[in-house]
Each structure stands twice: as C-alpha cells, then as structure tokens.
N, C-alpha and C positions, 0 to 999 in steps of 0.2 A: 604509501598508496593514498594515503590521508590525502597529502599535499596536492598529490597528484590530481585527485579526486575535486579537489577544493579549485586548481587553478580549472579544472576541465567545464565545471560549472561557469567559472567567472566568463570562457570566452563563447559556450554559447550562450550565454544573458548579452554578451559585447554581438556578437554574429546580428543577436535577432533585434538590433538596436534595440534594446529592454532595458528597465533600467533597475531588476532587480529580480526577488524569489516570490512566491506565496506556496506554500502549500497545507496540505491537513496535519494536526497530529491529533495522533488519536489516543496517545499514551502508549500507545505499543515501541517495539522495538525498531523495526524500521523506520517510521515515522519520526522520532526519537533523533534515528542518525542522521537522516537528510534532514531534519530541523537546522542540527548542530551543523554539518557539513554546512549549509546556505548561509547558517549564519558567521561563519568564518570565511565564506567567499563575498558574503555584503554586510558589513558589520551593523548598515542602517538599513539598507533597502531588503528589510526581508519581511515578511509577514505570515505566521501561524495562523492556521485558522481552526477555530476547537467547534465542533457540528456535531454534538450531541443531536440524537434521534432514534427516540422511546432509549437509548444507550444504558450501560453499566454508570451509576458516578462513580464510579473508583476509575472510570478510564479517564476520565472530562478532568479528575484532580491528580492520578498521575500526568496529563497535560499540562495541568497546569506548574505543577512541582517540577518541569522539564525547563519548560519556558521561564519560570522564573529564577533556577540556576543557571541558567546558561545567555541571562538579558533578551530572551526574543519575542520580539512583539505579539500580541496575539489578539482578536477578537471574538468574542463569543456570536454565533449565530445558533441558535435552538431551531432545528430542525422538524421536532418532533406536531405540531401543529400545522406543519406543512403537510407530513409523511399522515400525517393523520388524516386530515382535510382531503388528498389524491385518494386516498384508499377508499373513503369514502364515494369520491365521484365515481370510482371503478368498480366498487363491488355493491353502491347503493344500499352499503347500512355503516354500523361504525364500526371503527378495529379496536377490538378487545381483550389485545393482550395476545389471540390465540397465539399456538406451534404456528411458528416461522414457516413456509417453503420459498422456495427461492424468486418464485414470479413476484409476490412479495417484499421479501426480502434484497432485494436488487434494486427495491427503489434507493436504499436506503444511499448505497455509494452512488447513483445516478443524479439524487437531489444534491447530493454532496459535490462531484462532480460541477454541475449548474451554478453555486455557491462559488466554486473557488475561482471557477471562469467569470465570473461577475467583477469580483474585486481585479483577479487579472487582467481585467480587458481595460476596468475605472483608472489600475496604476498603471500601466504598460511595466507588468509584470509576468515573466516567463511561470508557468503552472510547474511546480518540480515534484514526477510520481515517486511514489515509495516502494514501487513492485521489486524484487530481487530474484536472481537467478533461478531458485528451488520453484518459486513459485510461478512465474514464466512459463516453464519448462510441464507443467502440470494443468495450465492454462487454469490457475489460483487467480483470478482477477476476473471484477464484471466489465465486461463489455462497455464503454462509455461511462464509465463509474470511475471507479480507481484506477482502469487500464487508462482513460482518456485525460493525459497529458503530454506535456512540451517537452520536459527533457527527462531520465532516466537514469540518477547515477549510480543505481545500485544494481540495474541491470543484468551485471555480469557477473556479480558477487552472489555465492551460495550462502542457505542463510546462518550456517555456521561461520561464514567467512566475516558476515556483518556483524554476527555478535562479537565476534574479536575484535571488530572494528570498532564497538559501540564501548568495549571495554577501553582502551586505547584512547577513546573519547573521554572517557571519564560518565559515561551516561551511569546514570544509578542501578545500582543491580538488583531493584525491586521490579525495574524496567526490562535489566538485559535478563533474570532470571523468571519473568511473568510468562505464564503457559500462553503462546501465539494464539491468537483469535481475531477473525475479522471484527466479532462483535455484529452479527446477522441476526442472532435471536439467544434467548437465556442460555447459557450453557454451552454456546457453539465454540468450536476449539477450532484451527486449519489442521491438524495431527487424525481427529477423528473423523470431520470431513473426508480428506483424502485416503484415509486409511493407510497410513504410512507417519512415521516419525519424518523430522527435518534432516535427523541424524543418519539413519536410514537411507533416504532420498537422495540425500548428497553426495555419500556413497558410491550411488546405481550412477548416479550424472556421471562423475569422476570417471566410474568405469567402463561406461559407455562412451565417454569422449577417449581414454584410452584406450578402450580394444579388453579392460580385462576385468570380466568380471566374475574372474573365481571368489568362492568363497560365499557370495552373496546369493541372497534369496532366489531361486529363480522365480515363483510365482511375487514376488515383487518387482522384481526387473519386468517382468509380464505384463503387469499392473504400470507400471509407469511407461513403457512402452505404447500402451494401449493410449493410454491420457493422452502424451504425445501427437499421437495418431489424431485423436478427438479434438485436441484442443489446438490443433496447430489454424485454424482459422483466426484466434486470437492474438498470436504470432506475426501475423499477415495483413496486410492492406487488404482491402476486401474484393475478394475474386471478382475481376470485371471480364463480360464476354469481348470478344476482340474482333471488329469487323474486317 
C-alpha cells in the first residue's frame, strides 16, 4: 500500500502540472507519514513546514527529529505573533494564555492553512492534507484549516491502519506511540475531545461499513452516528441553492 500510496501522490502532483509537495508537520503521527510518503514520491521537490503557535516545543523538535531522519526540507515560520496580534484585533485586549474554546482555537489551523498556501502558490506546489479516515468520519478537522487542502492520502486509511503504516515506515516510535492531539490548547488530546478512543472508533467505522456491530458499545455507535449526522457538512462541498 505504501508503494501504491506513494505512486497515487506522484500522478496527482503530474495531473495538476505541479511540481512538487508542501505540507505541515506537526510532530504528530499523521503528519509524520505524509511527510515521509511525499518525500519518497519527490525526493527534492518537497517541503515541511514547522508553524509553531503559542504550541508545545516538544512537538516543533519531534518535527524537527522526523525531518532530519528522514532528509526533508523544512522551514520554520512562528506563528504565534501573528495568532497573537489577530486575537487582539478581535477581542480588543491581549491573549493571555487563557482556556482555549474553539472560536479561538481554530485560528490556529486557519493561520496555518494561509502559511502553507503562500509557499504553495510561490513553488507551484500541490498543499498535501494529513486528515485520515477516523477523523473524516467524526468531522475531526477545522474547516479551512487542516480540512483546506489539494490532495488527501491518508483519506481512506483509519487511524490504526496509519500507525501500522508509520511503523512500516520506520517513523520513530516516540511519534507512532505520542498520545494524538491536535495541539488546540495545554492539554488538549483528539481521544478526550471526541470522547471515544482511535481504537474504539475504528471499530464502530468497520462495523457500520459491514453491517455488524455486535459486541460493540451501543451508546458509542450512538455517539459516532450522531457526529456523522453533524459533521457531514465538512465531508461536502458547500450546500449550494439550485435555481
């Protein structure tokens, strides 16, 4: 699947005459494997981009310990003076650290977003998102933030299927074993968020695309049904009326 994954990348960077990858890593896991995947589909033409904002540094230097095993170019942009500077225009004092909520906290992938479109548009480089199936499916992604990119190759992949993937990779297992977090504010985890483990989750998906889901939780299956429901705008082009 690797291979597969890798050549499915190269033809649409070829399709959108582009001439190469950019996206974020964040030190997380996803991020991590589409790193690696782009940089085996453009051995030159790819570029990291690390966009720390108010962030953990342990995430900015497992980025950087990714990209520097693996040779991929990277750039720093510090975000955080920006994220600071907006916040201010909008709420007319400064940001001090408080508890996150998400009107907030959704600048953060939005500015980030903005960043990696900048460089993609300067290289005539395809944007490649890091969202995966579990979280798709839960509508786990902001809106024009981390949803808003070119191509998708983890898409279809749940996110147990990517850590096997990321093993297979040889990604460090300080990476494939780091508790998932968007990194939205101190402490934020995607498990507590959603209220459902990855392990869990994938599960309910499994069993709901086959038809069988004995055994498993019903008020969880409940619970991710419902999200479904909720989140499926995020899934979709945006509802246009039809004259």
């Amino acid at each position: 699947m690797i291979d597969e994954v890798v050549l499915w990348i190269k033809k649409q960077v070829k399709d959108a005459d582009a001439k190469g990858c950019v996206f974020g890593l964040s030190g997380g896991l996803d991020s991590s494997v589409v790193g690696v995947l782009c940089k085996r589909a453009f051995a030159d033409n790819v570029l990291g981009l690390l966009l720390p904002c108010e962030s953990d540094p342990s995430d900015l230097k497992a980025a950087q310990g990714l990209a520097q095993a693996f040779s991929i170019p990277t750039k720093l942009v510090d975000l955080g003076p920006v994220f600071n500077q907006l916040y201010v225009q909008l709420e007319g004092k400064s940001y001090g650290g408080q508890e996150m909520n998400l009107a907030i906290a959704n600048l953060k992938p939005r500015l980030r977003m903005a960043s990696i479109y900048y460089f993609a548009n300067m290289m005539n480089y395809l944007v490649v998102g890091t969202g995966n199936k579990s979280e798709a499916i839960m509508g786990y992604c902001t809106k024009y933030g981390d949803a808003g990119v070119d191509i998708l190759p983890l898409a279809n992949l749940l996110k147990t299927q990517v850590r096997e993937m990321a093993k297979n990779l040889e990604i460090p297992s300080s990476i494939i074993n780091k508790v998932p977090s968007a990194g939205l504010w101190a402490g934020q985890t995607d498990e507590a968020e959603m209220g459902i483990t990855y392990s869990e989750l994938d599960k309910i998906i499994l069993g709901l695309e086959n038809g069988n889901l004995a055994g498993l939780d019903k008020k969880l299956i409940a619970k991710v049904e419902k999200k479904m429901a909720q989140t499926k705008h995020k899934r979709c082009l945006p509802a246009a009326f039809k004259v």
